[in-house]
C-alpha positions as CSV (number, residue, x, y, z in Angstrom):
1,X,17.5,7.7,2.7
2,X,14.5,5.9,3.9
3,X,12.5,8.4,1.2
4,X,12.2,11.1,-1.2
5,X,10.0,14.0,-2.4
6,X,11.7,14.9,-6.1
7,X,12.4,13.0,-9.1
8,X,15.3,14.6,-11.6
9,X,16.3,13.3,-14.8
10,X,18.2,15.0,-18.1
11,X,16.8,14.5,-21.5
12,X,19.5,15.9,-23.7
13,X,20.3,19.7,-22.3
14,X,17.5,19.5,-20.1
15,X,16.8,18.6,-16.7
16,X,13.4,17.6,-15.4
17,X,12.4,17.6,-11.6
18,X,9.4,16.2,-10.4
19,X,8.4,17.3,-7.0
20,X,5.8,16.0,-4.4
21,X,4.2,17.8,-1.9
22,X,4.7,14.8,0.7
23,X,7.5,12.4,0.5
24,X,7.7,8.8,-0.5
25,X,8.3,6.3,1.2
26,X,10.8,4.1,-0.9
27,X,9.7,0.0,-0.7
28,X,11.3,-2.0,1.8
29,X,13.4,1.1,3.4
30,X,11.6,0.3,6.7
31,X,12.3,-4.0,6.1
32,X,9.2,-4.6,7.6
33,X,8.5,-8.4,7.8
34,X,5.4,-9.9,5.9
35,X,3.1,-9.7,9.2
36,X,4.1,-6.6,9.9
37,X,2.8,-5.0,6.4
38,X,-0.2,-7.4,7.1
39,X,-1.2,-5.5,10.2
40,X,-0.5,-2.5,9.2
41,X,-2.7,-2.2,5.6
42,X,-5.4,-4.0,8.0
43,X,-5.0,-0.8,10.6
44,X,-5.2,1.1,7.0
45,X,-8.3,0.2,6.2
46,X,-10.0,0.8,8.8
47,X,-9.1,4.1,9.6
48,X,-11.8,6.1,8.8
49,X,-10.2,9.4,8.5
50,X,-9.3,7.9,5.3
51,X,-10.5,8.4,1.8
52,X,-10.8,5.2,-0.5
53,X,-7.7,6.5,-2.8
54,X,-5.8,7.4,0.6
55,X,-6.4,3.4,1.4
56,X,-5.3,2.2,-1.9
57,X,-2.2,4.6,-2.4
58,X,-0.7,4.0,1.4
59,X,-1.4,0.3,1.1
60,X,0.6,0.4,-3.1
61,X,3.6,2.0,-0.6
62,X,3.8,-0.4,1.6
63,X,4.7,-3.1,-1.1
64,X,1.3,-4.7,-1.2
65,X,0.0,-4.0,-4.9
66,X,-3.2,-6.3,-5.6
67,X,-3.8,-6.8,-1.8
68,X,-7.1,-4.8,-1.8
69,X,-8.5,-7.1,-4.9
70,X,-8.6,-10.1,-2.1
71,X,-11.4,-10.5,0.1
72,X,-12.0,-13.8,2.3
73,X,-8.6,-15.6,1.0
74,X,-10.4,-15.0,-3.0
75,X,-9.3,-12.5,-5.4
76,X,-12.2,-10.3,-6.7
77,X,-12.7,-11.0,-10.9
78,X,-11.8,-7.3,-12.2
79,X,-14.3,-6.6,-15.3
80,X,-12.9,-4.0,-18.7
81,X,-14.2,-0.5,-18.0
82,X,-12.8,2.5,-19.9
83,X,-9.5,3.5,-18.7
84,X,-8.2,7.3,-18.5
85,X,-4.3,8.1,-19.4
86,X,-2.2,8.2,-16.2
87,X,0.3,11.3,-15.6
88,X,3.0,8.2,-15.2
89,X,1.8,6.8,-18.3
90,X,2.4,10.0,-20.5
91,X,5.9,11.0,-18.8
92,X,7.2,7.6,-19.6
93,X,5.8,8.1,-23.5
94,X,7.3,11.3,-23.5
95,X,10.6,10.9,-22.1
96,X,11.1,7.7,-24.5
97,X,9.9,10.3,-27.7
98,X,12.3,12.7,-25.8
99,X,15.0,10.6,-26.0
100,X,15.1,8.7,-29.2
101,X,14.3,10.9,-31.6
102,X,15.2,14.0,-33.5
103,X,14.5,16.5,-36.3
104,X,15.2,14.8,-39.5
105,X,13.5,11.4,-38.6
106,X,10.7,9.8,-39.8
107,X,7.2,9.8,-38.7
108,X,5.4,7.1,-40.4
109,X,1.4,6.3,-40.6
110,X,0.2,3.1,-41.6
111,X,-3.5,2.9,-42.5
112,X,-5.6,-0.5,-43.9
113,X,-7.5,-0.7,-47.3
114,X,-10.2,-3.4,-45.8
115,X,-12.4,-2.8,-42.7
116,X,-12.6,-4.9,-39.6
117,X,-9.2,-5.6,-38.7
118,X,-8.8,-7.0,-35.2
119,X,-6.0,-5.7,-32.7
120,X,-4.5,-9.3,-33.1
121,X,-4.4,-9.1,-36.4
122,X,-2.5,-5.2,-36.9
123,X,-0.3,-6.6,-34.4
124,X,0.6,-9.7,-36.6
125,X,1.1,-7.3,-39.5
126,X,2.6,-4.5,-37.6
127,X,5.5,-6.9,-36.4
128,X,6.2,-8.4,-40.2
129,X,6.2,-4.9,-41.3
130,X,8.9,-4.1,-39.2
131,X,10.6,-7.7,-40.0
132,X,11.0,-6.6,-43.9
133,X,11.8,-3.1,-43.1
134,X,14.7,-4.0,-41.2
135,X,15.3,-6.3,-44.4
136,X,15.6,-3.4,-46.3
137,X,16.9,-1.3,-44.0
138,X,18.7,-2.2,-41.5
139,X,18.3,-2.2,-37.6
140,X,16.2,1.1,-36.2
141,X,14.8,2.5,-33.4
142,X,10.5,3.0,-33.4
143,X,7.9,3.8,-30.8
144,X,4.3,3.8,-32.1
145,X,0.9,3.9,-31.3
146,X,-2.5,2.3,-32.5
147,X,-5.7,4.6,-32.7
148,X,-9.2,3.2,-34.1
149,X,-10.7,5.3,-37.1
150,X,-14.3,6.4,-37.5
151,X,-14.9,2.6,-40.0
152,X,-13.8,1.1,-37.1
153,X,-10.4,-0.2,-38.5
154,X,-7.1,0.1,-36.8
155,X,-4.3,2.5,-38.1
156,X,-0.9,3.1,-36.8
157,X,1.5,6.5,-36.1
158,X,5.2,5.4,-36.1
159,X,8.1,7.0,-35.0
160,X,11.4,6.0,-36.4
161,X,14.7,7.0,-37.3
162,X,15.7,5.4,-40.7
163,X,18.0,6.8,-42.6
164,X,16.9,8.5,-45.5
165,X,15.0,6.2,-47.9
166,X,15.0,6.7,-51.8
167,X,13.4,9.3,-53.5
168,X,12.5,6.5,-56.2
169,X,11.6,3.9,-53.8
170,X,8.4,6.8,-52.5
171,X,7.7,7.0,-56.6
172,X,7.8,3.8,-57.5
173,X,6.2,2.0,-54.3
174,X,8.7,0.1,-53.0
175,X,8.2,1.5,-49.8
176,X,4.4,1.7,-49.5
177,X,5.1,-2.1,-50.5
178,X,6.7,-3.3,-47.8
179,X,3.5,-2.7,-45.7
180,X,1.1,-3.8,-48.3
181,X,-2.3,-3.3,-46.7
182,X,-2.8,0.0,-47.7
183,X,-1.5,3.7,-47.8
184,X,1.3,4.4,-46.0
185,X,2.3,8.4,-45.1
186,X,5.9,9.3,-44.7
187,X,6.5,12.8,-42.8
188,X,9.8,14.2,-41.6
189,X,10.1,15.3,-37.9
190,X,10.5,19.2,-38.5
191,X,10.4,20.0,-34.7
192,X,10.8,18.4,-31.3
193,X,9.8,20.1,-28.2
194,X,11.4,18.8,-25.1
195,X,8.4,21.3,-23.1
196,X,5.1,18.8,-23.4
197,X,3.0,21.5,-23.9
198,X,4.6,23.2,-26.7
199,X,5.4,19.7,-28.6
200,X,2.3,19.4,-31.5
201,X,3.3,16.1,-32.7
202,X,3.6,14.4,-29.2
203,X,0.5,16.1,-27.9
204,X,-1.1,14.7,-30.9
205,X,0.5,10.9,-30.6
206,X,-0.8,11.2,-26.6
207,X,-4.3,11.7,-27.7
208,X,-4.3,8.8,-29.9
209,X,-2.9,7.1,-26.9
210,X,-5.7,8.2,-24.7
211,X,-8.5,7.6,-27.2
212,X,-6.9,4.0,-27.6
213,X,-6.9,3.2,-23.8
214,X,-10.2,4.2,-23.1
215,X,-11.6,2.1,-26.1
216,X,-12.7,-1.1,-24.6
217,X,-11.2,-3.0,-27.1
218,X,-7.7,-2.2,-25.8
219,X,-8.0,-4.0,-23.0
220,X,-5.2,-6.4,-21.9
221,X,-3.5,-5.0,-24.9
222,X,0.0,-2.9,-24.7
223,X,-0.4,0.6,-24.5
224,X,2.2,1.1,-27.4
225,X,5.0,-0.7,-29.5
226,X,8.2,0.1,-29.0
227,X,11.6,-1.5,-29.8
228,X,13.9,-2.8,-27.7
229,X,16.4,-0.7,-28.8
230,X,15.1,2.0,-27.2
231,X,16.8,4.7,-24.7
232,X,15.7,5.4,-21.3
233,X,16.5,8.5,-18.6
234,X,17.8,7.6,-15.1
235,X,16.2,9.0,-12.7
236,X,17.8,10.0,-9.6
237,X,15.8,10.5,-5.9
238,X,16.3,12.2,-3.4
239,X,15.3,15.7,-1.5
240,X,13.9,18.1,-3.7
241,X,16.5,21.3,-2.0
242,X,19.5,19.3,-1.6
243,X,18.8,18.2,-5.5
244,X,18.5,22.4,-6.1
245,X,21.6,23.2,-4.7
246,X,23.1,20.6,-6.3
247,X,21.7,22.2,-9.8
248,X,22.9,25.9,-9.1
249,X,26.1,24.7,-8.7
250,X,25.8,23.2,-12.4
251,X,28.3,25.4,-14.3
252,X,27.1,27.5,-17.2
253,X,23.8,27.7,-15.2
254,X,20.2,26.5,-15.5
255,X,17.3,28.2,-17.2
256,X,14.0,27.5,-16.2
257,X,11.7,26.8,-19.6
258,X,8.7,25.5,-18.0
259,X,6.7,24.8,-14.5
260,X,3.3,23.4,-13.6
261,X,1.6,22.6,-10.6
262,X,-1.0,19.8,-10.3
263,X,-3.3,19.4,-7.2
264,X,-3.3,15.6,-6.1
265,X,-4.8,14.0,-3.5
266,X,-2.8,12.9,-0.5
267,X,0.4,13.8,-2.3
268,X,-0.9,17.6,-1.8
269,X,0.4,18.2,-5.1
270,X,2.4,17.2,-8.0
271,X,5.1,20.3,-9.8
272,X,7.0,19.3,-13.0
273,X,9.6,22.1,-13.9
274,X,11.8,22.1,-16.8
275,X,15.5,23.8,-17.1
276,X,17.7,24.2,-20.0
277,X,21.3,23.5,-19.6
278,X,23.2,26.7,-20.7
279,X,26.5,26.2,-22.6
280,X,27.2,23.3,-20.0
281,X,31.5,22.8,-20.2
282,X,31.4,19.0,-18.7
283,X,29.3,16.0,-18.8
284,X,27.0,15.8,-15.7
285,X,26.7,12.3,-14.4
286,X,23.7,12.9,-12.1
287,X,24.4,9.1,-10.9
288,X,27.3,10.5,-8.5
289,X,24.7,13.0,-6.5
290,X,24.1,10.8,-3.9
């Protein structure tokens, strides 16, 4: 399959599709030597029924990411400018929520008594935080995010799925402790929404995301922390009514939860739909579709 026009993936008894309104061309389907991409991006570019993000998306497609930033042999100096949250980048922050964490686990924010701490330095803190909780206890999964309050200090929303800690260790500080550069709020997950839009708690960690990207002082910096530890869906490819039929055939059935269409240039458009597994019988290994 030389490329595909749906994306699919299950997140617990879900399954997400992703379709596009043109296919993909997957990298390197065509093999296409180095000169050949070369002459082709240059025929790209100068085709002027063309819009600039027509240019720049055919020319990512054919393999040639950064190729536009060179002119005359020399690449162009890029300079910070505020950055918006990409769809990509929220699926990917979702699905990883999505997948590693439940009702009954903890959501942690950790906030600074002083003013003026530097990204560098929260990071250096953030990372010996986790060092002594993991002291304490034990090995855990946690995906977090950094936001700027109005003081201008750096505070941090946490994710993670301890086990329960001590009622006495919350009275007595032991746990606040541990971080030691201020207050730290423990919450309980009470709900998890695998539908986005319906999901308060990760609409409200996405916005902290998309304040902290466009902040100039983010830049070069990692989007968010995240263990290693953590879980990620496979995606399968392929043709978004072959993958269709496949799913009616799913036994139990399918219920469709949710379904949005985007309008995106070039692509046509983009349409997420969501369906709920009902009282599935067997594991589905979506690997074996094709």
């Amino acid at each position: 399959m030389d490329g595909y026009d749906c994306e699919m993936k299950r997140i617990e008894s879900y399954i997400k599709i992703k379709r596009y309104g043109k296919e993909i061309r997957k990298r390197g389907s065509s093999r296409k030597t180095k000169a050949e991409r070369k002459a082709e991006i240059k025929e790209i570019k100068g085709n002027s029924g063309f819009s600039a993000l027509e240019k720049m998306i055919q020319v990512a497609i054919l393999g040639n990411n950064g190729a536009g930033d060179k002119e005359n042999g020399k690449r162009t100096i890029k300079t910070p400018k505020a950055r918006n949250l990409k769809m990509k980048e929220i699926e990917v922050f979702s699905d990883l929520m999505d997948m590693n964490f439940k009702v009954g686990d903890k959501y942690v924010t950790l906030t600074y008594g002083k003013e003026e701490v530097s990204l560098d330095e929260a990071g250096r803190d953030f990372e010996n935080w986790i060092k002594r909780m993991r002291d304490r206890y034990s090995d855990f999964k946690y995906l977090g995010v950094r936001s700027f309050q109005k003081r201008g200090t750096i505070h941090f929303h946490v994710l993670m799925d301890i086990p329960d800690i001590p009622a006495e260790e919350l009275r007595n500080g032991i746990f606040q402790n541990i971080w030691g550069h201020g207050i730290v709020n423990v919450k309980m997950i009470h709900s998890q929404q695998i539908v986005d839009r319906y999901a308060k708690l990760k609409k409200y960690l996405i916005k902290n995301l998309s304040e902290f990207k466009a902040d100039e002082r983010s830049f070069g910096k990692r989007l968010y922390l995240q263990s290693n530890n953590l879980i990620k869906p496979k995606i399968i490819r392929g043709n978004y009514f072959e993958i269709m039929e496949y799913l009616g055939d799913i036994e139990g059935g399918l219920k469709k939860v949710d379904g949005r269409r985007f309008s995106v240039e070039f692509l046509n458009y983009i349409e997420v739909q969501t369906f709920k597994i009902m009282e599935p019988k067997e594991e589905i290994d979506l690997a074996t579709m094709f």
